[in-house]
C-alpha positions in Angstrom: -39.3 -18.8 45.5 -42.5 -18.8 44.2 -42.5 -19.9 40.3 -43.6 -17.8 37.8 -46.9 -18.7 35.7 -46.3 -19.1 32.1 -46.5 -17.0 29.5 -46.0 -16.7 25.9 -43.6 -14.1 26.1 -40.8 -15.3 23.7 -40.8 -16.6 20.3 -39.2 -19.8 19.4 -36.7 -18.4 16.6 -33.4 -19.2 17.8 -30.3 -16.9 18.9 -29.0 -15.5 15.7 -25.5 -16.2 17.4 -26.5 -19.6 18.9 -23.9 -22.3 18.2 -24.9 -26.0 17.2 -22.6 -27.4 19.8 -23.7 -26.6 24.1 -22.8 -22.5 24.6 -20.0 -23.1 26.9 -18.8 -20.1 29.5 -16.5 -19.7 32.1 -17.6 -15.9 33.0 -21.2 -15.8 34.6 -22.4 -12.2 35.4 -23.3 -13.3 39.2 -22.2 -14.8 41.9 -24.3 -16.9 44.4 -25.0 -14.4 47.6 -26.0 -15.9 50.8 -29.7 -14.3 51.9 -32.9 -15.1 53.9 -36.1 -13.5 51.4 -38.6 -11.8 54.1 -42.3 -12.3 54.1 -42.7 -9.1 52.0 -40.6 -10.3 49.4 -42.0 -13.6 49.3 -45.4 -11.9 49.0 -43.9 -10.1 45.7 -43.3 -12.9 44.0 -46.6 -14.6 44.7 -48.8 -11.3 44.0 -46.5 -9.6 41.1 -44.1 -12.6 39.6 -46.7 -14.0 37.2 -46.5 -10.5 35.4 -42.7 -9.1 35.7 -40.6 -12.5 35.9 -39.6 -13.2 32.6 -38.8 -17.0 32.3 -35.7 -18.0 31.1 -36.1 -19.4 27.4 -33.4 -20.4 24.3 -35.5 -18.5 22.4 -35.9 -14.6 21.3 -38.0 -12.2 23.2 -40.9 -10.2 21.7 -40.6 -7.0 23.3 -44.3 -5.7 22.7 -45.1 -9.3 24.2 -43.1 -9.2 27.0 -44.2 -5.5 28.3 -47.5 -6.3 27.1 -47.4 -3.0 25.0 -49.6 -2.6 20.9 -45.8 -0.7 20.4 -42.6 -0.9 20.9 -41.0 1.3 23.6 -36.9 1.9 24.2 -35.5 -1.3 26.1 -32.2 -1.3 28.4 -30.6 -4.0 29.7 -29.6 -4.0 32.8 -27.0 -6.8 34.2 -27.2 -7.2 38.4 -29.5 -4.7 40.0 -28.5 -5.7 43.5 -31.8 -5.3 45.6 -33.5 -2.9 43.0 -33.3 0.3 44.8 -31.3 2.4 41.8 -33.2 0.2 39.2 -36.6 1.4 40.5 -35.6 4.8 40.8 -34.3 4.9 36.9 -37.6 3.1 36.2 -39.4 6.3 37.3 -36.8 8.6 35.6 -37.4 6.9 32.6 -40.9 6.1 32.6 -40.8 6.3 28.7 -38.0 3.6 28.4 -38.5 -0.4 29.6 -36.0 -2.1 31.0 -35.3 -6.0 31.3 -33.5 -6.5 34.6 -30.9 -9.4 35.1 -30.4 -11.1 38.9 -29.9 -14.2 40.5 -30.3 -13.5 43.6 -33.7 -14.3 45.0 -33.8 -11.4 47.6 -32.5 -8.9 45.1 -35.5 -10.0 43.0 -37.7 -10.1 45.6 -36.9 -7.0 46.5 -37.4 -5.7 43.1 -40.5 -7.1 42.8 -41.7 -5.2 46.0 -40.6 -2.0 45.0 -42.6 -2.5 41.3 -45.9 -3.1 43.4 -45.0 -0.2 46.0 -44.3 2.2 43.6 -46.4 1.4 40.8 -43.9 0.6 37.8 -45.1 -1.1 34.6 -41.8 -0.5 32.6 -39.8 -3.3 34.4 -39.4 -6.7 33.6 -37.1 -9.1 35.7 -35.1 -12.6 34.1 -33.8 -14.4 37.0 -31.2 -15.9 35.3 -27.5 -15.5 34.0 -27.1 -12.7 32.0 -24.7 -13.7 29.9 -27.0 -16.5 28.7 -29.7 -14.0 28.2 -27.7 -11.9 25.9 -26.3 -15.1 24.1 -29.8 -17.1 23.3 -32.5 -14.3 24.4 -31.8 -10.6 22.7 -32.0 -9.9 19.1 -29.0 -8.4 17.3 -29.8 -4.4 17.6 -33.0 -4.8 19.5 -31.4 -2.9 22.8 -31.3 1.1 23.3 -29.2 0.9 26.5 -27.2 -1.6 28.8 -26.6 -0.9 32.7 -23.8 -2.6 34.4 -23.4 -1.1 37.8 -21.2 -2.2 40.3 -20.0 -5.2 39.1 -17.9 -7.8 41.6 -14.7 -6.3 41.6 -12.8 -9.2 42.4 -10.0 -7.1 43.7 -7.2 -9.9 44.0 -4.8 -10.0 40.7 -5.3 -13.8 41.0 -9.2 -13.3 40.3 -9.2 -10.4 37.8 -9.7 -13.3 35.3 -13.5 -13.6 36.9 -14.5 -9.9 35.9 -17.5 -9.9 34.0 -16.9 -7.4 32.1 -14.1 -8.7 29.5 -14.0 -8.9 26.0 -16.4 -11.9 24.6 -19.3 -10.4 26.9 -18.6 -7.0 25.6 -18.6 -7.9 21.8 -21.9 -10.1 22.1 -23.7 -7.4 24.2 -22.1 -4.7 21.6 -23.9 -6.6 18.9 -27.5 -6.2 20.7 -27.7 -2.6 21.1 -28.7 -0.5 17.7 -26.4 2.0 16.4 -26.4 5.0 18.6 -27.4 3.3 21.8 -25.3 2.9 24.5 -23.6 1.1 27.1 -22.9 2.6 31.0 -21.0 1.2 33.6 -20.0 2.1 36.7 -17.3 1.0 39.2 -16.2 2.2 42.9 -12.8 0.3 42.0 -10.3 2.4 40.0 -8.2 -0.7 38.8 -11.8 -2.2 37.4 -12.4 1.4 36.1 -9.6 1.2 34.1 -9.6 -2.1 32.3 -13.4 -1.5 32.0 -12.5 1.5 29.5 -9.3 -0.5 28.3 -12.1 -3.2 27.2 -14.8 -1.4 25.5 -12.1 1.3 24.0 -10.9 -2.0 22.1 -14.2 -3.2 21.1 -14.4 -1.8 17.5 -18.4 -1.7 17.5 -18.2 0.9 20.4 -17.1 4.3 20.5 -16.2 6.7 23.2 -18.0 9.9 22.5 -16.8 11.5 26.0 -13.2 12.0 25.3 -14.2 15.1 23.0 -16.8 15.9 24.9 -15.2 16.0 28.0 -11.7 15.7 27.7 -10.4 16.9 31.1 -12.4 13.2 32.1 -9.8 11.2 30.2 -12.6 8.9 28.7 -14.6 8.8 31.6 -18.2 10.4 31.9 -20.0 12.6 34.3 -22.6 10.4 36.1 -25.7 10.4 33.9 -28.4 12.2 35.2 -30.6 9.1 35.8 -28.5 7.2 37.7 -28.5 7.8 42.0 -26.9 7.7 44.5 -27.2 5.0 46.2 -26.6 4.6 50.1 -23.6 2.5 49.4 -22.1 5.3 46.9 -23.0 8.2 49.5 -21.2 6.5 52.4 -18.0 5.5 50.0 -18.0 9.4 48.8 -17.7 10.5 52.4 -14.8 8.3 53.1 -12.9 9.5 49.9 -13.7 6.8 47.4 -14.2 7.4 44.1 -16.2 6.4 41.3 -15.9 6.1 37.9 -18.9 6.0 35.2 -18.2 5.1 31.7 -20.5 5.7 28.6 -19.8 4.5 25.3 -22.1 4.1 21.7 -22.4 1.5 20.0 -21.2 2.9 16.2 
């Protein structure tokens, strides 16, 4: 993987929430895939890295630095994109909003990176690093206007619930990072993850639900936002009679 030149994207003000003592976790937001990067990919990172990798730094990002922008646009956070394809396809939805982009996996990012030179996107900006350590040390307390979390591992044993991302501690730190009224969407093609997804951020008391009025027939789910695709893996799961479950909620 080709290393990302440096630049001075971050300030050195430390983590409003960062504790004197090591930040100790036993939830990461990835797990370590097995994958070959292409030539393409590799190409990607060599050509486009130096401008859309975001090194990792215990220190707070300056948005306008970061996007290299004389204002500040909208920012979502977006934890696991996978190999990029929905990411890059919101990106151009939302060409108006910028979006750092969390993965560890270097073909997922190389991937990214190829569809940002491919299809011309200047609004993304990739931190291959754990994202639970980039919400922890990196984001400012209400700096965010959105977080993705599609498709996280299931783990669908009862044995490995435990190593869910999406629990409690993650929820309240992320919760703390987006500004009142943004929000927070994920999405799940496992109904038991569904649920205890909407069981967790119902019981965060900085988030609300605002689709159980809206659409109550949903029982606090949401329709799938209009910016978010379909993605091969979705379509094929659809046709077989899986479901999938999208929840939204605001931060109060």
């Amino acid at each position: 993987m080709a290393q990302p030149l440096h630049h001075p994207m971050t300030t050195e003000t430390k983590s409003p929430d960062a504790a004197a003592k090591p930040f100790m976790r036993t939830i990461k937001s990835f797990v370590k895939r097995a994958g070959r990067t292409t030539t393409g990919q590799a190409k990607a990172f060599e050509e486009l890295g130096p401008r859309f990798l975001v090194p990792y730094r215990a220190a707070l990002v300056d948005w306008q630095q970061v996007f290299q922008r004389e204002s500040q646009r909208p920012v979502v956070l977006e934890i696991g994109f996978g190999m990029g394809e929905a990411t890059a396809h919101i990106a151009s939805v939302l060409p108006e909003t910028d979006f750092l982009c969390c993965e560890v996996h270097e073909p997922g990012v190389g991937a990214l990176l190829k569809r940002i030179g491919e299809q011309e996107l200047s609004n993304i900006r990739i931190c291959a690093h754990d994202a639970v350590e980039v919400i922890e040390h990196m984001l400012t307390l209400q700096s965010l206007d959105g977080a993705h979390i599609f498709f996280p591992d299931p783990w669908h044993k009862t044995k490995h619930n435990k190593r869910r991302l999406i629990q409690s501690p993650l929820v309240a730190n992320l919760a703390k990072r987006l500004k009142p009224g943004a929000y927070l969407h994920c999405a799940t093609d496992w109904q038991p993850y569904a649920e205890q997804i909407l069981e967790v951020l119902t019981a965060e008391p900085l988030l609300r639900n605002p689709n159980l009025s809206a659409y109550p027939e949903l029982a606090g789910y949401a329709p799938k936002p209009h910016y978010r695709p379909l993605t091969k893996f979705e379509n094929r799961g659809i046709k077989l009679g899986h479901g999938v479950w999208d929840i939204v909620f605001e931060r109060v």
